[in-house]
N, CA, C and O atoms as CSV, one atom per row, in Angstrom:
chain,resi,resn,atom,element,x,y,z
A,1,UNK,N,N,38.202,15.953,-104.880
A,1,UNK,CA,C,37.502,15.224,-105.918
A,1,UNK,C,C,36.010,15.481,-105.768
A,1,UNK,O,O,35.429,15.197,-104.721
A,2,UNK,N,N,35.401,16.008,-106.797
A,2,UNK,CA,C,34.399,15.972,-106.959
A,2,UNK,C,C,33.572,15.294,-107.765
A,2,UNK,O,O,33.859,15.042,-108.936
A,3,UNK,N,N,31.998,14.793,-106.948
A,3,UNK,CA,C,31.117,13.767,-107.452
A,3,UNK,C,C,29.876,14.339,-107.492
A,3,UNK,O,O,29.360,15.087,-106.662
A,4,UNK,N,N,29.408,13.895,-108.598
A,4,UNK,CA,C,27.904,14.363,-109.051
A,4,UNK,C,C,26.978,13.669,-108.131
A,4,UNK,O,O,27.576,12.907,-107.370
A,5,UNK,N,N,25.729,13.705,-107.979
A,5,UNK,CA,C,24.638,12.742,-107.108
A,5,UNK,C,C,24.598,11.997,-107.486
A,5,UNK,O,O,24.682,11.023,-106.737
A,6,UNK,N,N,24.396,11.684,-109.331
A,6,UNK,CA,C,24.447,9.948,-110.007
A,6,UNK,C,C,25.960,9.454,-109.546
A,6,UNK,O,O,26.187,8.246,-109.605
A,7,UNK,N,N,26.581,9.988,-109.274
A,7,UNK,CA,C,27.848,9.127,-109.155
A,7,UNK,C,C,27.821,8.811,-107.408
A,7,UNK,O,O,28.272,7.736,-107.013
A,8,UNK,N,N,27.407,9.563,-106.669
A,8,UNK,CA,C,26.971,8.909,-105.103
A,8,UNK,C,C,26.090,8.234,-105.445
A,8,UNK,O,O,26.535,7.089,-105.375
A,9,UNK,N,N,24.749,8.187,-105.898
A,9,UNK,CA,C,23.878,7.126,-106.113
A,9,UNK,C,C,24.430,5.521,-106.640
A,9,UNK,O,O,23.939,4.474,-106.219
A,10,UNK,N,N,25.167,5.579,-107.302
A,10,UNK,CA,C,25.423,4.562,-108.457
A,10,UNK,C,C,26.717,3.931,-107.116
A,10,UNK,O,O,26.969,2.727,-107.181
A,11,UNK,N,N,27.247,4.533,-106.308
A,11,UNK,CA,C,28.442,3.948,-105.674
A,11,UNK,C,C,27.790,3.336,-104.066
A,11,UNK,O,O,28.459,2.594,-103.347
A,12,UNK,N,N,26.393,3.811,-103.713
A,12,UNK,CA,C,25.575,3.197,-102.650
A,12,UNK,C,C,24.680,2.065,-103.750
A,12,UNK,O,O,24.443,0.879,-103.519
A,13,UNK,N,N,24.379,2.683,-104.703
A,13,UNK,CA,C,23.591,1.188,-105.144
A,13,UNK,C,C,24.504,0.042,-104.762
A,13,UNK,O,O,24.363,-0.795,-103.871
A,14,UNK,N,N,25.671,0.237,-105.829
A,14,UNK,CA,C,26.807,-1.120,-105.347
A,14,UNK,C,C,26.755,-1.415,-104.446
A,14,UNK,O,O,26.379,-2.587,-104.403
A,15,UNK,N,N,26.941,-0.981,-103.476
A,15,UNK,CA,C,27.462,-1.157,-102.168
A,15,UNK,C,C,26.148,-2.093,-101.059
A,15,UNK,O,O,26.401,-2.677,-100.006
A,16,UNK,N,N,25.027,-1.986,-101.614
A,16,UNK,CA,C,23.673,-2.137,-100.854
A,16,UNK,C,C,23.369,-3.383,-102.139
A,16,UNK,O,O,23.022,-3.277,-103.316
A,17,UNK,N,N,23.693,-4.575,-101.252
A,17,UNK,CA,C,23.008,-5.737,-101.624
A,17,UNK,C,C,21.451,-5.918,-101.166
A,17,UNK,O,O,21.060,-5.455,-100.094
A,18,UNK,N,N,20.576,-6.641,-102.080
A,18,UNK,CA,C,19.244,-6.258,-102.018
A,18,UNK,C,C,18.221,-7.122,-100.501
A,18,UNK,O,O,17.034,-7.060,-100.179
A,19,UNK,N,N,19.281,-7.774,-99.984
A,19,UNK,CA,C,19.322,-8.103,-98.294
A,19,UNK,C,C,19.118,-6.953,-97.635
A,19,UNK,O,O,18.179,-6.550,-96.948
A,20,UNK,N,N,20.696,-6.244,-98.124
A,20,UNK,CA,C,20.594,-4.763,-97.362
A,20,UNK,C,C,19.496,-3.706,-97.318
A,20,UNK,O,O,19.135,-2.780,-96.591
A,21,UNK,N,N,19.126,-4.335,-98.519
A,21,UNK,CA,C,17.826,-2.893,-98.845
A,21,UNK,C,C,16.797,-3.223,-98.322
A,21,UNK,O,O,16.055,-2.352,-97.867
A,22,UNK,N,N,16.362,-4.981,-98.217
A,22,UNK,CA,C,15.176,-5.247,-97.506
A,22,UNK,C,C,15.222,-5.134,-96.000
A,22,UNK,O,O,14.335,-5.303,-95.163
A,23,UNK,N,N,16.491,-4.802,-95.881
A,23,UNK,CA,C,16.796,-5.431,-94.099
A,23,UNK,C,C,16.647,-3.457,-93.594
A,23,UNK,O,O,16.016,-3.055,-92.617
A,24,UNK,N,N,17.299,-2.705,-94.435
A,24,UNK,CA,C,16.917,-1.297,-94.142
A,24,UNK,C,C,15.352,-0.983,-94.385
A,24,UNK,O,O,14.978,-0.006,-93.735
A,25,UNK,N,N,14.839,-1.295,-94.790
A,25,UNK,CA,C,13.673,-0.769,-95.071
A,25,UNK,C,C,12.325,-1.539,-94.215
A,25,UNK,O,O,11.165,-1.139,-94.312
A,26,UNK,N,N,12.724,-2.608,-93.451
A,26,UNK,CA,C,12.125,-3.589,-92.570
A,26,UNK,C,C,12.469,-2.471,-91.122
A,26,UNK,O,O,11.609,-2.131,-90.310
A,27,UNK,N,N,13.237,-2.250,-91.106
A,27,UNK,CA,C,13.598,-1.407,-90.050
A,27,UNK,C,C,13.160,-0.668,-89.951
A,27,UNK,O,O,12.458,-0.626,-88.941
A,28,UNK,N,N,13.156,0.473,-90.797
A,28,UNK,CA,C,12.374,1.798,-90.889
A,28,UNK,C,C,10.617,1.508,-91.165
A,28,UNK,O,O,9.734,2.355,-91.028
A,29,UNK,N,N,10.475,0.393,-91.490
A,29,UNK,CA,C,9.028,0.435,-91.784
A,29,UNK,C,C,8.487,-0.112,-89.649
A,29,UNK,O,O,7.465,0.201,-89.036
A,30,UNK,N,N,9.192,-0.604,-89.368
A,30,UNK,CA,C,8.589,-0.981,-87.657
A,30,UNK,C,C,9.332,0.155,-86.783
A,30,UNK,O,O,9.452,0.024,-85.565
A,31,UNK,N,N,9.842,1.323,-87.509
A,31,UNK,CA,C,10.202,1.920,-86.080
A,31,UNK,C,C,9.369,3.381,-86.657
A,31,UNK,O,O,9.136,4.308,-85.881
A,32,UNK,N,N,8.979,3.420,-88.087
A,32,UNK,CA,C,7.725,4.080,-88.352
A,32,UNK,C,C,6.279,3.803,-87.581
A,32,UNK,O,O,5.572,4.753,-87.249
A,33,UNK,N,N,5.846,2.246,-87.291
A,33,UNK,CA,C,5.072,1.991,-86.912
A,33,UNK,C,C,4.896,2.276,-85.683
A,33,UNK,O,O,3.858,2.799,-85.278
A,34,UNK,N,N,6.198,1.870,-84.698
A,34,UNK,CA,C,6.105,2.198,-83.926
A,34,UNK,C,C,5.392,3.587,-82.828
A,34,UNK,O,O,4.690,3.746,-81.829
A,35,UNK,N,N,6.301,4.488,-84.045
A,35,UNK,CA,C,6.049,6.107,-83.730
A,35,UNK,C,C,4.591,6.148,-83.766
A,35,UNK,O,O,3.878,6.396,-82.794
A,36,UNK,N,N,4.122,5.842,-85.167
A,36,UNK,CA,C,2.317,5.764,-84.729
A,36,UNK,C,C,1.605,5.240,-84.043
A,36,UNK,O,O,0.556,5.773,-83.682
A,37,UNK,N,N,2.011,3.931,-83.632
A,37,UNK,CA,C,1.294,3.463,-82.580
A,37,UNK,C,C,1.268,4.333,-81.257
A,37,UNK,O,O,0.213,4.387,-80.626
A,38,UNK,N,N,2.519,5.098,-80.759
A,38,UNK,CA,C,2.515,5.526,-79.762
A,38,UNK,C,C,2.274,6.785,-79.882
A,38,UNK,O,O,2.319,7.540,-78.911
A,39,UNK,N,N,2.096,7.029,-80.628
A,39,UNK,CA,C,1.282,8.724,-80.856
A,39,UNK,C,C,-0.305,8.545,-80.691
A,39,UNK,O,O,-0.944,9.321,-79.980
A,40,UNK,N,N,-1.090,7.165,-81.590
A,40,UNK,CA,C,-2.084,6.867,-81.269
A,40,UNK,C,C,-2.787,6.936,-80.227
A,40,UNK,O,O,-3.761,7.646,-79.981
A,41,UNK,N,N,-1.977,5.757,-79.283
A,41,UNK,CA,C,-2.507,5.580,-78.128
A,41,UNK,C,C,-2.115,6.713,-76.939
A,41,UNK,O,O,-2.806,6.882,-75.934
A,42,UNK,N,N,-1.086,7.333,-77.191
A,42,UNK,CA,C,-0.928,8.863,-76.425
A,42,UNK,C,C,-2.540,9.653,-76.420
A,42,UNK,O,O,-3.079,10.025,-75.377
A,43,UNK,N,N,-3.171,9.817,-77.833
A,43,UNK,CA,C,-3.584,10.608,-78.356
A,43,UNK,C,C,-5.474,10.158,-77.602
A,43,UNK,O,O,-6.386,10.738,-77.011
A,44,UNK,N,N,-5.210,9.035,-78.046
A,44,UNK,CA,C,-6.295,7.932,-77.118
A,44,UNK,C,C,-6.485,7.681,-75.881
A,44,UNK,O,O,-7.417,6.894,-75.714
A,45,UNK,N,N,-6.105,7.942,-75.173
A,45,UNK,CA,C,-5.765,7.599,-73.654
A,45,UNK,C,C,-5.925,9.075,-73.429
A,45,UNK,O,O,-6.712,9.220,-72.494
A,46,UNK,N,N,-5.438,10.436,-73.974
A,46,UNK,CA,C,-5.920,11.618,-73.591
A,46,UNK,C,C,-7.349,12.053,-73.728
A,46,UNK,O,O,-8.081,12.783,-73.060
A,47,UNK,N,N,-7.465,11.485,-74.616
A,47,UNK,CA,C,-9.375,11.394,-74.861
A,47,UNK,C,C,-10.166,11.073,-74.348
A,47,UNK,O,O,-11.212,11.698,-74.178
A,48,UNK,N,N,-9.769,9.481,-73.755
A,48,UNK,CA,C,-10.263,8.907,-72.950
A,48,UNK,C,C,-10.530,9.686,-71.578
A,48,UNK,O,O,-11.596,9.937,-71.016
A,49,UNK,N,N,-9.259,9.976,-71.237
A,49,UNK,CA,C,-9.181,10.857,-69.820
A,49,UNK,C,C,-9.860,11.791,-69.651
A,49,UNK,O,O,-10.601,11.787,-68.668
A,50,UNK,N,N,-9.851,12.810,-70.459
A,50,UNK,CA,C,-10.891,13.792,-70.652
A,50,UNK,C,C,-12.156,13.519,-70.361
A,50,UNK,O,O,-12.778,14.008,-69.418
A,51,UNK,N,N,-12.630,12.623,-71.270
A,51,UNK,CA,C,-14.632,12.473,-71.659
A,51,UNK,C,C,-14.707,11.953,-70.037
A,51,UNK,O,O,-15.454,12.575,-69.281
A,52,UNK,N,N,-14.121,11.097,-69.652
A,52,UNK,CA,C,-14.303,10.633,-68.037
A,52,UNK,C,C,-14.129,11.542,-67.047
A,52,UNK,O,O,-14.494,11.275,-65.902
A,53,UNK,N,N,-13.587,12.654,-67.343
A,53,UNK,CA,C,-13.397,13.739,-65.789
A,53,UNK,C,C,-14.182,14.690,-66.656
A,53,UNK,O,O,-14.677,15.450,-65.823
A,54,UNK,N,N,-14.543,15.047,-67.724
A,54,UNK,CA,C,-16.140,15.841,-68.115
A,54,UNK,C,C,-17.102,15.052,-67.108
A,54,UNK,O,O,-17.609,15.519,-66.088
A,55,UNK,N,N,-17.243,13.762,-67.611
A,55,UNK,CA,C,-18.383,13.042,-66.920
A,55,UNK,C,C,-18.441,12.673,-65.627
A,55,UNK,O,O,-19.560,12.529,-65.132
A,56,UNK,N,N,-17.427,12.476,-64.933
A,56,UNK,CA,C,-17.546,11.996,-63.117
A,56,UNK,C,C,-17.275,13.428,-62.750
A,56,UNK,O,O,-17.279,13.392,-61.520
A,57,UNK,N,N,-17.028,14.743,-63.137
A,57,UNK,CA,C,-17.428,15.880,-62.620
A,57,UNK,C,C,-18.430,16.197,-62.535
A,57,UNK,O,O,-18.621,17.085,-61.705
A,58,UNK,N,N,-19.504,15.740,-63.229
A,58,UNK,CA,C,-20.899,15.561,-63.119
A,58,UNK,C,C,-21.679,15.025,-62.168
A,58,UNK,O,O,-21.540,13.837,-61.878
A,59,UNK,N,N,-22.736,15.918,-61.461
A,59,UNK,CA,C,-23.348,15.425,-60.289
A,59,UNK,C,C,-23.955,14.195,-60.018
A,59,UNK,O,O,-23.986,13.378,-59.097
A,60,UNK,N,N,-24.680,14.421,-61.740
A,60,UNK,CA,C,-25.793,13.680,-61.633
A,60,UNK,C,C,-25.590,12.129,-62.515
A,60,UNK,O,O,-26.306,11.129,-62.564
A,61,UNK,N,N,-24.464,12.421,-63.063
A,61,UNK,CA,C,-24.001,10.886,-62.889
A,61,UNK,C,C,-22.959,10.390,-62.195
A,61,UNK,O,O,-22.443,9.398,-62.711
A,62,UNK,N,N,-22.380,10.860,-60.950
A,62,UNK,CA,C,-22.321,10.614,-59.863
A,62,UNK,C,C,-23.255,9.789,-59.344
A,62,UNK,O,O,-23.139,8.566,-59.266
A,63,UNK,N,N,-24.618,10.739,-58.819
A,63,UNK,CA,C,-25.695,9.906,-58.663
A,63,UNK,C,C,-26.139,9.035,-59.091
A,63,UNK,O,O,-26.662,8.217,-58.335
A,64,UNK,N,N,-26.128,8.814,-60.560
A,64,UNK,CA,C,-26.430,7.722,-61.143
A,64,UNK,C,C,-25.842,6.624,-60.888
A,64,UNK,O,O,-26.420,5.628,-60.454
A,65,UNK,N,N,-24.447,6.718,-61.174
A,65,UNK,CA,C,-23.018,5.642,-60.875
A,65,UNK,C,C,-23.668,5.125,-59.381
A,65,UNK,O,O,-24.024,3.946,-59.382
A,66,UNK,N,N,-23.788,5.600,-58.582
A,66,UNK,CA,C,-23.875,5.667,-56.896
A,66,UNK,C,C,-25.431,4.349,-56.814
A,66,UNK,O,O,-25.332,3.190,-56.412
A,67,UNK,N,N,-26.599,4.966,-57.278
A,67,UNK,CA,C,-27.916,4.452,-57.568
A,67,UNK,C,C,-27.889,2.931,-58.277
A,67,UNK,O,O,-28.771,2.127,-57.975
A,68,UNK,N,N,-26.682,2.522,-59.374
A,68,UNK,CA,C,-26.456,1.518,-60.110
A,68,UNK,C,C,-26.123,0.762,-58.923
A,68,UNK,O,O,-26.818,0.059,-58.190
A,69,UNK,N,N,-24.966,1.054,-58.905
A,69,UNK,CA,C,-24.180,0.655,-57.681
A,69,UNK,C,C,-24.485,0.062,-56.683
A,69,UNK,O,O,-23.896,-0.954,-56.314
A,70,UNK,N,N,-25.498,0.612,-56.045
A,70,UNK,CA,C,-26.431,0.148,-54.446
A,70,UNK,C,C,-27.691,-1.110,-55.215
A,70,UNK,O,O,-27.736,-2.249,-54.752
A,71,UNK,N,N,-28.390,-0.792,-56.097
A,71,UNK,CA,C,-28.960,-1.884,-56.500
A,71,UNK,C,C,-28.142,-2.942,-56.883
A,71,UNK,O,O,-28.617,-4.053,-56.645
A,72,UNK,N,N,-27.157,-2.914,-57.358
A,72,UNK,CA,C,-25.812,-4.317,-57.901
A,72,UNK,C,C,-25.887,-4.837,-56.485
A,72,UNK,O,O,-26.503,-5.893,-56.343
A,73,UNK,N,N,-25.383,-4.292,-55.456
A,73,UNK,CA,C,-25.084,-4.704,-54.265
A,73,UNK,C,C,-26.190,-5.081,-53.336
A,73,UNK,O,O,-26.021,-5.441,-52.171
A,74,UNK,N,N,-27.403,-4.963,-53.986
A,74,UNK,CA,C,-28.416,-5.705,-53.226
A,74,UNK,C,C,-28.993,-6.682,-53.601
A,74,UNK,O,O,-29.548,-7.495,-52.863
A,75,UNK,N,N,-28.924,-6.730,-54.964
A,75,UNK,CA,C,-29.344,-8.259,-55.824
A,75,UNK,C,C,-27.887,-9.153,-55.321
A,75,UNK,O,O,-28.018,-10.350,-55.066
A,76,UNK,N,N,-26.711,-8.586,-55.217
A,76,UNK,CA,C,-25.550,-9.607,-54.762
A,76,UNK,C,C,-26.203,-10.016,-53.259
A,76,UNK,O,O,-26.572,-11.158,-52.986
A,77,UNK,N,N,-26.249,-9.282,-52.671
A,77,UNK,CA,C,-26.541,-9.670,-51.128
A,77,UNK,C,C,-28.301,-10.562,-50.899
A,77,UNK,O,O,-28.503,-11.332,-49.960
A,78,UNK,N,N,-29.376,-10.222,-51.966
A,78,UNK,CA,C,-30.228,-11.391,-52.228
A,78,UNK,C,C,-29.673,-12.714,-52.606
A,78,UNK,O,O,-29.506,-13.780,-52.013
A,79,UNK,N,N,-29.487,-12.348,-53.587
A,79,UNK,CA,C,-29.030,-13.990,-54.651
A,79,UNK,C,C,-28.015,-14.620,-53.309
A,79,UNK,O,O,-28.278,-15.748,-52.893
A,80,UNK,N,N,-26.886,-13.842,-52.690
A,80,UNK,CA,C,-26.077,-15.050,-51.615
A,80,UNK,C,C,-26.909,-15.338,-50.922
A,80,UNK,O,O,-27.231,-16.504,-51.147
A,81,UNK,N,N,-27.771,-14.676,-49.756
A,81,UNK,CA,C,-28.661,-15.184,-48.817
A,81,UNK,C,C,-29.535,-15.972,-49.209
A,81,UNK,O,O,-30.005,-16.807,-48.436
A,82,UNK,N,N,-29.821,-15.898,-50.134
A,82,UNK,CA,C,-31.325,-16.916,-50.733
A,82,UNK,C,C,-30.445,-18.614,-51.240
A,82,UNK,O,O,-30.803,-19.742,-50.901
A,83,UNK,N,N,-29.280,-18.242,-52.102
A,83,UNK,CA,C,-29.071,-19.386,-52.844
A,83,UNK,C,C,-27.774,-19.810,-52.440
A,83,UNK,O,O,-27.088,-20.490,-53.203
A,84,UNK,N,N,-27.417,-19.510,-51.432
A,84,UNK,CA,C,-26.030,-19.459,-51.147
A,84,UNK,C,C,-25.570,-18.965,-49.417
A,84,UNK,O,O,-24.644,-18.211,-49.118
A,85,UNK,N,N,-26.458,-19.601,-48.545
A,85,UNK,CA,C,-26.220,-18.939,-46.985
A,85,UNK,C,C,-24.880,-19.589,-46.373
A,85,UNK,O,O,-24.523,-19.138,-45.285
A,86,UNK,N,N,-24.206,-20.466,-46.882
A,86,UNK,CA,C,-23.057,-20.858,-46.222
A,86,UNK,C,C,-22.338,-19.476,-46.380
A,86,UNK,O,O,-22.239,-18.708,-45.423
A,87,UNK,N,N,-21.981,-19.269,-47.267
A,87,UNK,CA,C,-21.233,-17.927,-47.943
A,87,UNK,C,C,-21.208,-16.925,-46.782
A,87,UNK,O,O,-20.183,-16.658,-46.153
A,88,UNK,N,N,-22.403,-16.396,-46.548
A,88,UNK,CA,C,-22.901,-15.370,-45.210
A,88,UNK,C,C,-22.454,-16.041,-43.414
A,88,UNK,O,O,-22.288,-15.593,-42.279
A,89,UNK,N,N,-22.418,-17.560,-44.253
A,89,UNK,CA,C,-22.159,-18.155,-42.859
A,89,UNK,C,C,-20.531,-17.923,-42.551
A,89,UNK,O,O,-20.132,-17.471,-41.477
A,90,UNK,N,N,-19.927,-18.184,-43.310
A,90,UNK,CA,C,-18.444,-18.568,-43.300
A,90,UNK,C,C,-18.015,-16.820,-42.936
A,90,UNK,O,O,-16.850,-16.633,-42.585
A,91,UNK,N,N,-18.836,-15.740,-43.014
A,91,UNK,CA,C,-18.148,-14.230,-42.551
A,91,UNK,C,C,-17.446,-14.432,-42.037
A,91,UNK,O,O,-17.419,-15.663,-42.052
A,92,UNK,N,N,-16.122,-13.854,-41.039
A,92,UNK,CA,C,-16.071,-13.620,-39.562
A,92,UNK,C,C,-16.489,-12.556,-39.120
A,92,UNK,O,O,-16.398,-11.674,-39.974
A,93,UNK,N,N,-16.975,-12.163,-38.033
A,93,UNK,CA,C,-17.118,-10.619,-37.413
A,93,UNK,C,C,-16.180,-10.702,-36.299
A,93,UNK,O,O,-15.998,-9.726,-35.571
C-alpha cells in the first residue's frame, strides 16, 4: 500500500494531540538549548585558557603578578601588627 506525504502528514496530525505537540517541542526546544549552552561554555573556557597561558608565559607579568603580590602581603602584615597584635600573638612557632 502506498501513501502520499499528505496522507502520512494528515495520519500523524491525528494522531498528535496538541499536548503532544507542545510536550514534543518543549523537549526539543531544552535539549537544543542545552547543546548551545555547552558548546558556549566549551568555546569560553577555551578562550579563557588561552589569553591566561599567552599571559602568565609572560615574564613581565609574572613580575608584575609577583610585585602586586608582595605589597598585598605587606599592608596584610602592617594592618595585623598595628590593629590587630593578638592575631600575631596567637601564631605557634
Amino acid at each position: 500500500m502506498k501513501m502520499t506525504i499528505n496522507e502520512i502528514k494528515k495520519i500523524i496530525a491525528e494522531e498528535l494531540s496538541s499536548t503532544d505537540k507542545n510536550d514534543i517541542e518543549r523537549m526539543i526546544k531544552q535539549h537544543l538549548k542545552k547543546d548551545l549552552e555547552d558548546s558556549v561554555i566549551k568555546a569560553v573556557e577555551k578562550a579563557v585558557k588561552e589569553e591566561v597561558k599567552s599571559a602568565m608565559g609572560d615574564k613581565t607579568t609574572q613580575k608584575e603578578m609577583a610585585d602586586i603580590s608582595k605589597k598585598i602581603i605587606k599592608k596584610l602584615y602592617k594592618d595585623l601588627s598595628f590593629h590587630h597584635p593578638y592575631i600575631i600573638d596567637r601564631i605557634k612557632i
